[in-house]
C-alpha positions, 0 to 999 in steps of 0.5 A: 924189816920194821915198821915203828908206830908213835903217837898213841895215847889218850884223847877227848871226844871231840879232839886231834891225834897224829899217828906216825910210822916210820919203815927200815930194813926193807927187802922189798919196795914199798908200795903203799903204807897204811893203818889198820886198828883192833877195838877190844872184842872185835876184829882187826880192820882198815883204817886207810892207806896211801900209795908210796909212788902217786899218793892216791888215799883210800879210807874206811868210810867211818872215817873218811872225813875226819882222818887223813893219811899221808907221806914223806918219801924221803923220810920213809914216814907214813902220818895219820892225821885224826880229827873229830876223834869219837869213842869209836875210834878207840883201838889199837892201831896198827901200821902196815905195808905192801908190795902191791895195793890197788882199788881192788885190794886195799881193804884185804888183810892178807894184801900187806906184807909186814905189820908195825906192833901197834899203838893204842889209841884211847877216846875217853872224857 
């Protein structure tokens, strides 16, 4: 089992970042893929997350707006695409998948069954 993010890196206030994950090697389905993220100093929490099969999104509310999430089903690639990127933003984000994600349960850690190993994300002038 093995999510792969790329992406990371430093950006400007103010500007764009795409992150990628890739998913292999699965036991199980997928059933929604997302991002989680863990600023220094503070707990690891949702970003956003995509539904494999109908591509129904959910997101945080601090970064709805400015973020989007989506996904190739044939390629097995989950994006997330990060507009307006603030300070705030500045983590380590962490790519996750699920057997099963509903409105119910999406923002819940212990929802995903496998965790990508991270890549930082910097907002900085």
């Amino acid at each position: 089992v093995q999510l792969v993010e790329s992406g990371g890196g430093s950006v400007q206030p103010g500007g764009s970042r795409t992150l990628s994950c890739t998913a292999s090697g699965f036991a199980f389905a997928i059933g929604a893929m997302g991002w989680w993220r863990q600023a220094p100093g503070k707990e690891r929490e949702f970003v956003a997350a995509v539904m494999w099969g109908r591509g129904t999104t959910y997101y945080d509310d601090s970064v709805k707006g400015r973020f989007t999430i989506s996904r190739d089903n044939i390629k097995g690639t989950m994006y997330l695409q990060m507009n307006s990127l603030i300070p705030q933003d500045t983590a380590v984000y962490y790519c996750v998948a699920a057997r099963d994600l509903h409105e119910g349960n999406y923002a819940l850690r212990e929802t995903y069954d496998a965790w990508g190993q991270g890549t930082q994300v910097t907002v900085s002038s």
